[in-house]
C-alpha positions in Angstrom: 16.0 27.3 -11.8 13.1 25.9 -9.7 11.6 22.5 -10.2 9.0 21.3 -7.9 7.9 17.7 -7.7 4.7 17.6 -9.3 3.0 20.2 -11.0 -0.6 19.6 -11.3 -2.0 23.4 -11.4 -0.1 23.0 -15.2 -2.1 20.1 -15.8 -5.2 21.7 -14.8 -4.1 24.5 -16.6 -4.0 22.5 -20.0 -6.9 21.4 -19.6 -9.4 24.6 -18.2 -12.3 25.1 -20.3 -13.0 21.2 -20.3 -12.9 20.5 -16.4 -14.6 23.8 -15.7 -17.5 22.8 -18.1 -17.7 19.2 -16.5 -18.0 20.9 -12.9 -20.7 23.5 -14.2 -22.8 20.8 -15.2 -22.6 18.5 -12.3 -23.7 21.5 -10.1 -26.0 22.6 -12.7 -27.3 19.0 -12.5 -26.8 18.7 -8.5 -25.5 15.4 -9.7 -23.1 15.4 -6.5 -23.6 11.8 -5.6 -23.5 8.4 -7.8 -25.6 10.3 -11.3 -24.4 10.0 -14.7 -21.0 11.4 -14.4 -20.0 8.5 -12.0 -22.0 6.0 -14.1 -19.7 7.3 -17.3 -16.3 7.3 -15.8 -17.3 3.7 -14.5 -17.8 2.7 -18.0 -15.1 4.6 -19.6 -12.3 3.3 -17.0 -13.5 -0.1 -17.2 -13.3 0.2 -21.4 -9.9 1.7 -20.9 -8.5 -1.1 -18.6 -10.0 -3.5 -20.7 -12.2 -5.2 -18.1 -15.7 -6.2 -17.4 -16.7 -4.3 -14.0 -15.6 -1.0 -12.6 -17.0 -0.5 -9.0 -15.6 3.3 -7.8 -15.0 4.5 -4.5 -13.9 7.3 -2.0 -10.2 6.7 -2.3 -7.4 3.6 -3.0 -7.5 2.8 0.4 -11.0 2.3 0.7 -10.6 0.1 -2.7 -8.0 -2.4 -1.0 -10.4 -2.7 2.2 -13.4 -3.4 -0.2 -12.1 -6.1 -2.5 -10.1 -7.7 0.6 -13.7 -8.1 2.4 -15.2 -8.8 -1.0 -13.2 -12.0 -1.1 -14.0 -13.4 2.1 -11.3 -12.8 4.4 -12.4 -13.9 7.8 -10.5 -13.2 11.1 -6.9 -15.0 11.5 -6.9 -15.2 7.8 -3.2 -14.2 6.5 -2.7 -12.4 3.3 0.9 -11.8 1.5 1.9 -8.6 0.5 5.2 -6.4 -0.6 7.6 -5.0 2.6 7.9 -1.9 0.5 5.1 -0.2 -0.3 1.9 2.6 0.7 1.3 0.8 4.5 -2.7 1.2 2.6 -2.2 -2.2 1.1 -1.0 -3.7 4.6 -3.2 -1.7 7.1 -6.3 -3.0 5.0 -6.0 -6.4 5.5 -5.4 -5.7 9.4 -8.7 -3.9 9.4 -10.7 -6.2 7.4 -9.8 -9.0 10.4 -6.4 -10.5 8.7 -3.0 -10.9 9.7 -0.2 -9.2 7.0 2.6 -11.4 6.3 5.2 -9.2 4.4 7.7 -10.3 1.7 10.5 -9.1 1.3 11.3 -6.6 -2.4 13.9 -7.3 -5.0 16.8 -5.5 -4.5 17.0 -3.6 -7.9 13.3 -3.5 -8.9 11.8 -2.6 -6.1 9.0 -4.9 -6.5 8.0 -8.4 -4.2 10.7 -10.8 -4.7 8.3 -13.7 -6.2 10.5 -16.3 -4.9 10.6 -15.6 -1.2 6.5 -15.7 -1.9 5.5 -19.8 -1.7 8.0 -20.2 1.7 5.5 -17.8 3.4 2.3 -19.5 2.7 0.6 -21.6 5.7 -2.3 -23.1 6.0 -3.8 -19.8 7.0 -2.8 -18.0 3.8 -5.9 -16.8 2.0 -4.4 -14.6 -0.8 -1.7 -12.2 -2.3 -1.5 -8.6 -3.3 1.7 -7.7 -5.2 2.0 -4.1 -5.7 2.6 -2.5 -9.5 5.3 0.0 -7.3 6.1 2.9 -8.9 4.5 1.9 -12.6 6.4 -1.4 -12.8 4.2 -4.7 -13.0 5.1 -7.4 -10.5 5.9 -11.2 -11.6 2.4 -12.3 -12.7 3.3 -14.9 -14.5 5.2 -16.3 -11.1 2.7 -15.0 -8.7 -0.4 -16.2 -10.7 0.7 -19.5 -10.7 1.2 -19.9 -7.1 -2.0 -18.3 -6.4 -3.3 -21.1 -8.7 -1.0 -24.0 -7.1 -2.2 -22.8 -3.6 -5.9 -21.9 -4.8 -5.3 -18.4 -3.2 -7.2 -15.0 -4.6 -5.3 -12.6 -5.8 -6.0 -8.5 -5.7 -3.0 -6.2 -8.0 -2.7 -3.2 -6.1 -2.5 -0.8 -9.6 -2.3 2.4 -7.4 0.5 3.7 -8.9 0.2 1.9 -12.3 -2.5 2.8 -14.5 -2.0 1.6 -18.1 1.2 -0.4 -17.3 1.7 -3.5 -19.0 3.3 -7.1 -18.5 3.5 -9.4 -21.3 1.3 -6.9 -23.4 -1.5 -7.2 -21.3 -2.7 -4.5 -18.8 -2.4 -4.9 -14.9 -5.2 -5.1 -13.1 -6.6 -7.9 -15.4 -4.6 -10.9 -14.3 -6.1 -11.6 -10.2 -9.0 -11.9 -8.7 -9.3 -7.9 -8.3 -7.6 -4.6 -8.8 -7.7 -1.6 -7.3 -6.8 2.0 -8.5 -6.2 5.1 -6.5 -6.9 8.6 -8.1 -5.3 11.1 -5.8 -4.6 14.1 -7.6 -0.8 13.2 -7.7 -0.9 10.1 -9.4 -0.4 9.5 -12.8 -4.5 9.5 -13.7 -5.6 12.1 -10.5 -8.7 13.9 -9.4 -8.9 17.0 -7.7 -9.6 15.4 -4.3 -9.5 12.0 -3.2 -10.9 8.9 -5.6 -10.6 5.3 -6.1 -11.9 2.3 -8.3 -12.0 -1.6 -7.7 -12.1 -3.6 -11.1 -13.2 -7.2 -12.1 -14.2 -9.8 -14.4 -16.1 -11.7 -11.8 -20.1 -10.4 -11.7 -20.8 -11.7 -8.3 -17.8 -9.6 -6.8 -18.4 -6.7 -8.6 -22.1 -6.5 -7.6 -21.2 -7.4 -3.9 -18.5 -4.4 -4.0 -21.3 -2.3 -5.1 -23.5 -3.3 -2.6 -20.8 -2.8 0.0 -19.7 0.5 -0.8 -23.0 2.0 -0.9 -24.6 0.5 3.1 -25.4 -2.6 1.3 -28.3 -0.9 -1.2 -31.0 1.6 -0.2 -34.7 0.9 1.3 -34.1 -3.4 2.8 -29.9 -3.3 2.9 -28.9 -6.4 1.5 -25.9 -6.5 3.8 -24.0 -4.3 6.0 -21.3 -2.3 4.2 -19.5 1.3 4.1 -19.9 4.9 2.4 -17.4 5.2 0.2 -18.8 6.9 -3.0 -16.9 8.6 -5.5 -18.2 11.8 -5.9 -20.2 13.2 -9.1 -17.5 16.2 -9.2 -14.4 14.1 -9.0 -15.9 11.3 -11.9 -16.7 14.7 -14.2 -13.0 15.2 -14.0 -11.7 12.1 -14.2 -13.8 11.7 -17.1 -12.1 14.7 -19.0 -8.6 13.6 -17.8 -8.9 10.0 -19.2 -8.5 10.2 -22.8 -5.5 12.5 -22.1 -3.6 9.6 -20.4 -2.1 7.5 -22.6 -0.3 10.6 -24.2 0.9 11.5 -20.7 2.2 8.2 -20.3 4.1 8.8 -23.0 5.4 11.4 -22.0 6.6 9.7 -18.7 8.2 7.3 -20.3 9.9 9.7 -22.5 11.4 11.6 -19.4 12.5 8.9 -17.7 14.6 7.4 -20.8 15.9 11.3 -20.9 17.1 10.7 -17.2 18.6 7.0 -17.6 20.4 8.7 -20.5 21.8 11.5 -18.8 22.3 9.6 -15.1 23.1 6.5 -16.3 27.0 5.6 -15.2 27.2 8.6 -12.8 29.0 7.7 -9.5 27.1 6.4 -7.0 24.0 6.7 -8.5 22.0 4.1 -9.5 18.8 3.9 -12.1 15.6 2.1 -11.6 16.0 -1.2 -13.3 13.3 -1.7 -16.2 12.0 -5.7 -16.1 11.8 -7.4 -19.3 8.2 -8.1 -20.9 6.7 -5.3 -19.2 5.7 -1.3 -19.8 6.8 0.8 -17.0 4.3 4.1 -16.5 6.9 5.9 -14.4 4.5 7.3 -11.7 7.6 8.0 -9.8 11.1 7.8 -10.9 13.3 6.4 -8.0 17.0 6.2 -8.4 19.6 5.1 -5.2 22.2 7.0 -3.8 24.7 5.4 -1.2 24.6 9.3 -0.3 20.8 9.8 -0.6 20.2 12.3 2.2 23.0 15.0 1.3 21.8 14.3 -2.8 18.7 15.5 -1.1 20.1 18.5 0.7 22.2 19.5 -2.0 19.0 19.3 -4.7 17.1 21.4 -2.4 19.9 23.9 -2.1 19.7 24.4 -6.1 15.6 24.5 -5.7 15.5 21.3 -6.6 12.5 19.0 -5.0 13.1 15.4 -4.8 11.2 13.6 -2.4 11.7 9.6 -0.2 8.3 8.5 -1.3 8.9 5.8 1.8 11.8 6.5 4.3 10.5 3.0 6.0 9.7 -0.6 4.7 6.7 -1.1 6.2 7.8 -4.0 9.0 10.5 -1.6 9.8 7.6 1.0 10.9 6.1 1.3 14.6 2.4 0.1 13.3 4.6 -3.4 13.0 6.5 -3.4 16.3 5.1 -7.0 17.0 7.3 -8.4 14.3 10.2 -7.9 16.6 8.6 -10.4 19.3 8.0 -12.9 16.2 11.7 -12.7 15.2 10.7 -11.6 11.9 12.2 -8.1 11.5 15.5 -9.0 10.0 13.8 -11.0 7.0 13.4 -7.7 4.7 17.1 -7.0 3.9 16.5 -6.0 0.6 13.8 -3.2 1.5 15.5 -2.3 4.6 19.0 -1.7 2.6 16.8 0.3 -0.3 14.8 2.5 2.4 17.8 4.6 3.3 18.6 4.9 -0.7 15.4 5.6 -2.5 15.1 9.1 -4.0 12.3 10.1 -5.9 13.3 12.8 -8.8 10.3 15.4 -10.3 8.7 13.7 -12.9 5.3 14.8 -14.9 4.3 15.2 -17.8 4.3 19.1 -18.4 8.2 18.6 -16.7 10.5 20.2 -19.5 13.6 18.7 -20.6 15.5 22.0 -20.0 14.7 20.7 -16.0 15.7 17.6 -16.6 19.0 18.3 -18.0 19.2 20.6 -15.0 18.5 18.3 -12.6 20.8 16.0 -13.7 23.5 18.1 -14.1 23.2 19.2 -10.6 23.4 15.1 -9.5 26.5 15.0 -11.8 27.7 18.2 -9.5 26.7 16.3 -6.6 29.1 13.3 -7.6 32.6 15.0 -8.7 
């Protein structure tokens, strides 16, 4: 049996007629760029997340490097941010003129260990942004209230968590800003590359639209960027977003048929679920002291399983000049995690006839 990663040709298969009609009528409406199809996802998104502003983009990178310079970062600034994560969420604060100060991850979760946070703050530190990893929300509670202590903004980076919950409340509605990637793997995806920024605060959200847009047409307010989410890719997101709280569902249904199955198998481990929180399973990552040859040997049964990151990020090249600082052998926990992460195929369409395959073949793996 053959199980790919992710299977999004079954996704767009489920859902034909609809995105088909939705791209007739932006061509038949040449509505290719901003129009009424990006005006309605806007709205729809922002209804969904249950916030005030949603300002859309080219992509999630270009939605980190907005709301970063939307904040006022100015050069020499520092900014906190996960060791284990997309390097998007550190290489836009280089490129918007700040320094990156990584934290290191909990060991279990994954996520930025919230009390290694306030011994990294200096009188340089401007602002934080923890990372929802893999569908699990951070400590807001924690981080929130050293953001408040240390009157430092805050931007959730939600790539990889839409609809995910802490405390009954959605991310991306706690900081400052949030940002949300929609490349066509993720858990809400377009057929090409896509982003939103969203926010409660009116002044940021009109400067982000400002900014995204060469700072407004005819006498530009300010200088800015072209990064426009195109009329096509809002059309489609627009079908796909009523469909995804059922898919979420459905994630979280497959990944409770895995911790059942995997769940006490030797040498595997199972992502650990936080308490007060909704995990939306964009990826499910289990650790294996063994995690190349599990990889191998999944492969060899046509298996796909994937290292989402083989590297914590101060561990990679682009971050050399942390050996010169001393600072490389902070990160234990997400340099002991990068050589154990495994991501397993998880989707909504997945069935559970795969599932119990998969996991019999890790069981196989183990005697």
């Amino acid at each position: 049996m053959e199980v790919p990663f992710n299977n999004l040709f079954a996704q767009y298969q489920s859902l034909k007629p609809e995105i088909d009609d939705a791209i007739s009528s932006v061509i038949a409406e040449s509505a290719f760029v901003r129009g009424r199809f990006v005006e309605k996802f806007e709205q729809d998104f922002a209804e969904a997340i249950g916030i005030k502003h949603c300002v859309s983009c080219g992509n999630g990178t270009d939605a980190l490097y907005i709301a970063i310079r939307a904040l006022g970062l100015e050069p020499g600034d520092e900014v906190i941010t996960t060791a284990h994560t997309w390097i998007s969420t550190a290489e836009t604060i280089t490129q918007a003129g700040g320094r990156v100060v990584f934290c290191d991850t909990e060991l279990d979760s994954f996520l930025i260990d919230v009390d290694q946070i306030e011994s990294l703050i200096t009188e340089k530190t401007r602002g934080i942004i923890p990372v929802h990893l893999y569908g699990q929300a951070a400590d807001m509670d924690e981080i929130m209230a050293i953001a408040h202590k240390y009157k430092l903004w805050v931007i959730e980076d939600c790539a990889q968590a839409h609809l995910a919950e802490y405390k009954g409340q959605q991310v991306g509605t706690f900081g400052n800003a949030a940002t949300f990637s929609f490349y066509p793997g993720k858990n809400l995806g377009a057929m090409g590359d896509a982003g939103a920024i969203v926010t409660n605060d009116d002044h940021l959200a009109e400067w982000m639209t400002l900014f995204a847009r060469h700072g407004g047409k005819g006498d530009h307010q300010i200088e800015g960027i072209n990064s426009r989410l195109d009329g096509i890719q809002a059309a489609i997101l627009s079908v796909k977003l009523p469909h995804l709280p059922k898919w979420t569902a459905q994630r979280q249904s497959i990944a409770k048929q895995y911790e059942t199955l995997l769940t006490g198998v030797s040498g595997t481990q199972t992502p650990l679920l936080k308490p007060d929180r909704s995990h939306v399973y964009h990826l499910y990552v289990i650790k294996s002291d063994k995690r190349d040859e599990l990889q191998a040997f999944l492969s060899q049964h046509r298996i796909q399983a994937i290292v989402s990151y083989p590297l914590a990020l101060p561990n990679c090249q682009a971050y050399n000049y942390l050996d010169k600082q001393g600072l490389r052998s902070a990160f234990v926990n997400a340099t002991k995690n990068q050589s154990k992460i495994l991501s397993l195929p998880i989707f909504p369409e997945i069935s559970k006839i795969s599932i119990g395959h998969i996991a019999d073949t890790i069981k196989s793996f183990n005697l």
